[in-house]
C-alpha positions as CSV (number, residue, x, y, z in Angstrom):
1,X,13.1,11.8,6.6
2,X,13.3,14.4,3.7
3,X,10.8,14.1,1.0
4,X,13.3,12.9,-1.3
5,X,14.0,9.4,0.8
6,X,12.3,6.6,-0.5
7,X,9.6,4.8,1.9
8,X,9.6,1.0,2.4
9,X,7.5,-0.8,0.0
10,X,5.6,-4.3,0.8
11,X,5.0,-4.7,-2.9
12,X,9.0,-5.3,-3.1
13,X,9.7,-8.7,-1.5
14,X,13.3,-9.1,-3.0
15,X,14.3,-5.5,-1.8
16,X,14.8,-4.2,-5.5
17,X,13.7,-0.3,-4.3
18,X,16.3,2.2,-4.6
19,X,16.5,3.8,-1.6
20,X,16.5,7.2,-2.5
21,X,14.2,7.2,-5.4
22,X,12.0,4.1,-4.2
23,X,11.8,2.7,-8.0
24,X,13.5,-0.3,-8.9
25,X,17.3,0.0,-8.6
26,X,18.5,-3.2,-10.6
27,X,17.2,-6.7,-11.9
28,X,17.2,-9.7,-9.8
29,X,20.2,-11.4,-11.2
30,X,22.1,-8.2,-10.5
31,X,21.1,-8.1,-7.1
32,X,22.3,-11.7,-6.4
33,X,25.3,-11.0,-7.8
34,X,26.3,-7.9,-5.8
35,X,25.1,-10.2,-2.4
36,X,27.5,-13.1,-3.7
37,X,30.7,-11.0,-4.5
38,X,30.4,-7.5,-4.3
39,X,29.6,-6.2,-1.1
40,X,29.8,-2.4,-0.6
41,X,30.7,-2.0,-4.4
42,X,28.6,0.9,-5.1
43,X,26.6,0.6,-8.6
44,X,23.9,3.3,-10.2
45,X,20.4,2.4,-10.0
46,X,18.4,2.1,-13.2
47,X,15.7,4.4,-12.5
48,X,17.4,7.7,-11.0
49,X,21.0,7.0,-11.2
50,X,22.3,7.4,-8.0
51,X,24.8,5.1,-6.2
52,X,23.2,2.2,-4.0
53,X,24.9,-0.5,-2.4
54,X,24.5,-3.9,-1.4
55,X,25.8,-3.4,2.7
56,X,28.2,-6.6,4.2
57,X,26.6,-7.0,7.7
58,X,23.0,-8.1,6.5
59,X,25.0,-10.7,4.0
60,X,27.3,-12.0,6.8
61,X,24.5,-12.4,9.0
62,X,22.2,-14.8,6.8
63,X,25.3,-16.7,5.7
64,X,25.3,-18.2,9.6
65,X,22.6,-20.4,8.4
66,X,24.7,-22.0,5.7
67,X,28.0,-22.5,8.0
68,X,25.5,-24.3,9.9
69,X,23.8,-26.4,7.6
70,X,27.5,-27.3,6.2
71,X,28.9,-28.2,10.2
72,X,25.4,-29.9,10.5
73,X,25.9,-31.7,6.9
74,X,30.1,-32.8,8.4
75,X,28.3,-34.2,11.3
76,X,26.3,-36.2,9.6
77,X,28.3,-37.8,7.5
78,X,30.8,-38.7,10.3
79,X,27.8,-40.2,12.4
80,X,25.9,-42.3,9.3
81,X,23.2,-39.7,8.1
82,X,20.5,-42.4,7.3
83,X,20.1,-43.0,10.7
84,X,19.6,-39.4,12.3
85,X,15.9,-37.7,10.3
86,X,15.6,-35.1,13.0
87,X,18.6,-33.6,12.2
88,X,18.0,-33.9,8.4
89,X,14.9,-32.0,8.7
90,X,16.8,-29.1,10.7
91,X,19.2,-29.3,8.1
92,X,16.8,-28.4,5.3
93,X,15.3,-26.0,7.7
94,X,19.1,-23.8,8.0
95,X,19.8,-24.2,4.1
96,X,16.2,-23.2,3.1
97,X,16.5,-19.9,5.7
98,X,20.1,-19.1,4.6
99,X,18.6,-19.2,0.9
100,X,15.7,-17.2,2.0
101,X,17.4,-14.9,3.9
102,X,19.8,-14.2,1.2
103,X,16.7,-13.7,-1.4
104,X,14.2,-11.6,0.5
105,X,16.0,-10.2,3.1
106,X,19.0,-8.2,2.1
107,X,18.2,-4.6,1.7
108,X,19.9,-2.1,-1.0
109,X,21.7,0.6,0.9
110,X,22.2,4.4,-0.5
111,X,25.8,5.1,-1.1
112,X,25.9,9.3,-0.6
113,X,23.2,11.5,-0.6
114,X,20.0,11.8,-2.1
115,X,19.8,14.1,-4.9
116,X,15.8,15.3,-5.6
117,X,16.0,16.5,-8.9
118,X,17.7,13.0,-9.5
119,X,14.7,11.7,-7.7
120,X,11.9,13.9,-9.5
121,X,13.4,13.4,-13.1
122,X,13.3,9.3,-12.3
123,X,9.6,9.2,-10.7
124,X,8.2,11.8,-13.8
125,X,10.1,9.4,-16.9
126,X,8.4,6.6,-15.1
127,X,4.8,8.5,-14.9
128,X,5.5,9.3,-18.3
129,X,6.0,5.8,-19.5
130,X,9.6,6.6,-20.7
């Protein structure tokens, strides 16, 4: 890993880091809305500008909890719902990991290479309070 590549961060628990700068990349609401519909459409991150990218696997991967909740939810209904708590509760349990899932743990991806000057311009406006 070049000097240039961002390191994880703990203090980031919604995976706003750029990956090649390590700043944040975008707001929340952006975020949510690449996950929802625009997989692999690369956008510039706010602090250095470089392209990053919201990759498909990770998203297709924490929407199994949410087919499952809804096949759970169909089986439900067909069986009479009131009468079946155990499987309400695992229910709850799918739908809050799918939304979980989808919050905290879909990464930003770097579309291209890193540029350092890119990089070094970002982390010195940011020092600087720009």
């Amino acid at each position: 890993m070049s000097g240039a590549e961002a390191q994880p961060s703990r203090a980031d628990p919604l995976r706003l880091a750029c990956p090649h700068c390590g700043l944040q990349a975008m707001s929340v609401w952006r975020k949510w809305g690449l996950t929802c519909f625009g997989w692999e459409k690369p956008v510039a991150c706010h602090a250095c500008g470089q392209s990053v990218e919201v990759n498909s696997f990770p998203v297709m991967a924490w929407t199994a909890p949410f087919i499952l909740f809804c096949v759970l939810a169909a089986a439900l209904m067909a069986l009479g719902w009131r009468q079946h708590g155990l499987v309400l509760v695992l229910a709850g349990v799918l739908l809050l990991t799918g939304i979980g899932g989808l919050l905290f743990g879909i990464p930003l991806d770097k579309r291209g290479r890193t540029d350092p000057q890119a990089v070094q311009r970002a982390r010195a406006c940011r020092e600087s309070g720009s």
